[in-house]
N, C-alpha and C positions, 0 to 999 in steps of 0.2 A: 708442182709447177702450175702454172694457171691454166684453168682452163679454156682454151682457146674457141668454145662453142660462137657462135656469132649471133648477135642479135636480128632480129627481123626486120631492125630498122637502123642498123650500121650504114654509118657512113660511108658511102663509097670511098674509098683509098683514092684513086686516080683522081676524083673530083677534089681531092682534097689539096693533091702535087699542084693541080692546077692552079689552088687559090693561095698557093706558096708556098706549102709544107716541106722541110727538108733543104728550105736557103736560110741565108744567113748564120749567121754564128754565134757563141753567148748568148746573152737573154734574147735574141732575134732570132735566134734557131727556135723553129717548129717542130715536131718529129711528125712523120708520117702515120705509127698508132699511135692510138689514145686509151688508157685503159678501159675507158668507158666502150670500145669498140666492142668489148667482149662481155657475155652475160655472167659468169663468173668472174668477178678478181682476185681469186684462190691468194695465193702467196704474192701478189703484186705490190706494187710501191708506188704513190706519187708523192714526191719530196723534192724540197726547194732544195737546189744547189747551193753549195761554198762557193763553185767557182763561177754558175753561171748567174746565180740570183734569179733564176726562173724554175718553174717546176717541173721538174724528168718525170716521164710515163717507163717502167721500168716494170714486165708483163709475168714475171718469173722470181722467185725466191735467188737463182742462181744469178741474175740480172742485174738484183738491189745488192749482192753480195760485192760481185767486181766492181757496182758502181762506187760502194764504199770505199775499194780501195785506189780507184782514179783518184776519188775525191782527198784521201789521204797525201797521193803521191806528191809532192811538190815539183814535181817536173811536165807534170798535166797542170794547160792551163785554159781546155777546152773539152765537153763533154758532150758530141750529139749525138742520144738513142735514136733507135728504129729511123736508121739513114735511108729513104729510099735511093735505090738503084734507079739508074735512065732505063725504062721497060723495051727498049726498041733494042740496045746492045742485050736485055737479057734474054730476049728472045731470040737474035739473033744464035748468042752463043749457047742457047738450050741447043737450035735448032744444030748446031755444027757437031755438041756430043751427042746427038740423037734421045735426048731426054726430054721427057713430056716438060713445059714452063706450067709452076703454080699458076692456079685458076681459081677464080670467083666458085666455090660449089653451087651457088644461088643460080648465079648466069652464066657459068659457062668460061665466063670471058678472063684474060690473060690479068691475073693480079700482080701490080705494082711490088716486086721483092724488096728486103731492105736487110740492113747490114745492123745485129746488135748495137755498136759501137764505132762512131767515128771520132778518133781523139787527137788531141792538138797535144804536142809534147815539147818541150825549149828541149832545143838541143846548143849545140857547141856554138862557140863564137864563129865558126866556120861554117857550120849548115846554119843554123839558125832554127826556126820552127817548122816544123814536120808534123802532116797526119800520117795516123794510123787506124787503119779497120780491125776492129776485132769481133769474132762473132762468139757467142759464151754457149755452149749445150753441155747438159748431161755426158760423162764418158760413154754410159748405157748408148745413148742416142746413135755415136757413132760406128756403132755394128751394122746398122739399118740401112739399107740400099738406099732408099731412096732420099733419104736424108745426107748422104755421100753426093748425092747425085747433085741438089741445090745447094751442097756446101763448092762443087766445083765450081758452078756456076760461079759463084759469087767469087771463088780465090782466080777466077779467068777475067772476069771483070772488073776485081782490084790489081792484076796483072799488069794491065793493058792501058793503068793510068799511074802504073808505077809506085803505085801504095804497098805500103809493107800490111800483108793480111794476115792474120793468124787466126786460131780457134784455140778459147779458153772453157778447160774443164774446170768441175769441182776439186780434183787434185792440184789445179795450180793454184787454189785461193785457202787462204791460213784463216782457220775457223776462228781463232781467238782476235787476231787481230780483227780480221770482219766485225766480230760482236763488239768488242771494246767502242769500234769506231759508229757503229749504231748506236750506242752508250750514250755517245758524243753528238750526233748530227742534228739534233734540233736544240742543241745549246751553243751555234757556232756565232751568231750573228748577235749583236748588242741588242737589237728589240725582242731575241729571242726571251733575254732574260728579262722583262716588260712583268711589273711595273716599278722591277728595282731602276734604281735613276745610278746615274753614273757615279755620281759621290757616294750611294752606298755603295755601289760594285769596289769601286776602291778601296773604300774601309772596310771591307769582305775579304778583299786580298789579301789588305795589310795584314790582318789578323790570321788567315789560315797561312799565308806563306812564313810568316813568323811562328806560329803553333807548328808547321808541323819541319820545320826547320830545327826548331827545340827536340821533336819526335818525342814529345811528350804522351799525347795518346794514338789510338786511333783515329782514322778520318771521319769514319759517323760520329763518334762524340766529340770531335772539331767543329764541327760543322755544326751539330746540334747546340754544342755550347754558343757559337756565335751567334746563330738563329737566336736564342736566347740573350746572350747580351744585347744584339741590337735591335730587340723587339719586331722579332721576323719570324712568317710562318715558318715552321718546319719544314726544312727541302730549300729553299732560296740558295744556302748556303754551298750545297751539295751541287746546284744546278750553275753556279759562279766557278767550283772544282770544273765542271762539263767544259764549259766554257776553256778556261785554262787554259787545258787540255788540249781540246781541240785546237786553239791556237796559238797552240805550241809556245808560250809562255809557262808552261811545267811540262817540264822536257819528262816525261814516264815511259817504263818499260811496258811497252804496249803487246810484246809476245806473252805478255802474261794475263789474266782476266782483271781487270780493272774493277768488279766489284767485289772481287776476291782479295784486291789490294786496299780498298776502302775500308775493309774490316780487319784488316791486320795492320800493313805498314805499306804506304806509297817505296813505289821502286823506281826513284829520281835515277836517269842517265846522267841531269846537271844538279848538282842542288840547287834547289829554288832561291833568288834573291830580288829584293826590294824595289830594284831597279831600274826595272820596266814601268813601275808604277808614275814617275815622273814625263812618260812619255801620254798617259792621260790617251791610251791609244786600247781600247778592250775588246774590239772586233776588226 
């Protein structure tokens, strides 16, 4: 987990609510931390979103885990980390279960809380879209008094605005799928694949969706082979596969490790066909 030590010259949180941190939504959402707030960024993430096309600050190995899997879901179609709380309700409701509110250790002074996860989800043609708070720790973590104590807080003040709160372990997140999907997340976007141009991404398709359609060989020497036919470094080919993938134009059995499947035999849900290709649509 990262280390949470703070710097000497961290930005004040509060100053920061002030200059906006924590409105807006999509690429307009701010988060209240920033990784840079901390002198360590131990197991930390900053990475461009699928869905929001801006960059999540994401403090924790457990953090970049679930975000993976928001980013997965197709029913999440909003993702804001480290959500500040209104400091005035959390103090209030510190003060009603008699629990000291986190503090500045520098000054003293009452620190701005915030919430893992504030996510946006389509729901039914009858509700519509809905937030949810979700906050991610370690199982270990929740034996810990005092850490019970600010997780109240925060489930009394998602309460009280009628948000669905929950708290997410490493038992509820699937290690395989997590990794596959890190596999996948900086080849989701068309410039990721930069300075292939759109007409070879195509003729990249055509070629592996048909090669492995045949299951002729495996996917490294598909890949490899085509890198080779169309006079392309090595890996291009493989990074086109990412792509896919990730947008779900090759439907794969993703409970299973994806580099495990690229050395033996892709494990199509759909079989792959051609015809996506006509929609000239690759991110």
């Amino acid at each position: 987990m990262v280390n949470k030590t703070r710097r000497k010259n961290r930005k004040d949180v509060n100053k920061r609510i002030d200059e906006g941190c924590g409105q807006g939504r999509g690429i307009d959402y701010k988060p209240a931390i920033h990784i840079s707030d901390f002198s360590s960024k131990g197991s930390s993430l900053q990475s461009l979103g699928w869905k929001t096309r801006r960059e999540h600050h994401l403090l924790s190995q457990i953090e970049s885990d679930y975000f993976y899997l928001l980013e997965w879901s197709p029913i999440v179609i909003d993702i804001r980390e480290q959500f500040p709380l209104d400091i005035k309700e959390t103090l209030l409701i510190a003060e009603q279960c008699g629990y000291n509110h986190p503090v500045n250790p520098n000054t003293g002074e009452p620190n701005v809380m915030t919430t893992d996860f504030v996510i946006t989800i389509q729901g039914t043609a009858n509700v519509g879209i809905l937030d949810q708070a979700r906050t991610v720790k370690p199982s270990d973590k929740l034996q810990e008094k005092r850490t019970l104590e600010k997780l109240e807080i925060e489930r009394r003040y998602w309460k009280s605005r009628n948000i669905d709160w929950g708290i997410v372990t490493e038992q509820e997140i699937p290690k395989i799928l997590v990794k596959n999907i890190g596999l996948l997340h900086d080849c989701f976007f068309i410039e990721d694949l930069l300075p292939l141009s759109e007409i070879l991404i195509s003729q990249i398709t055509t070629l592996l969706t048909k090669g492995v359609s045949e299951k002729k060989v495996s996917l490294i020497n598909l890949t490899s082979e085509c890198d080779y036919k169309l006079g392309l470094e090595p890996g291009n080919s493989v990074r086109v596969v990412r792509h896919l993938i990730a947008n779900r134009k090759w439907l794969i059995d993703m409970s299973e490790l994806l580099e495990t499947q690229f050395r033996t035999e892709l494990k199509f849900l759909v079989n792959p066909t051609l015809n996506f290709d006509k929609e000239r649509n690759y991110g």
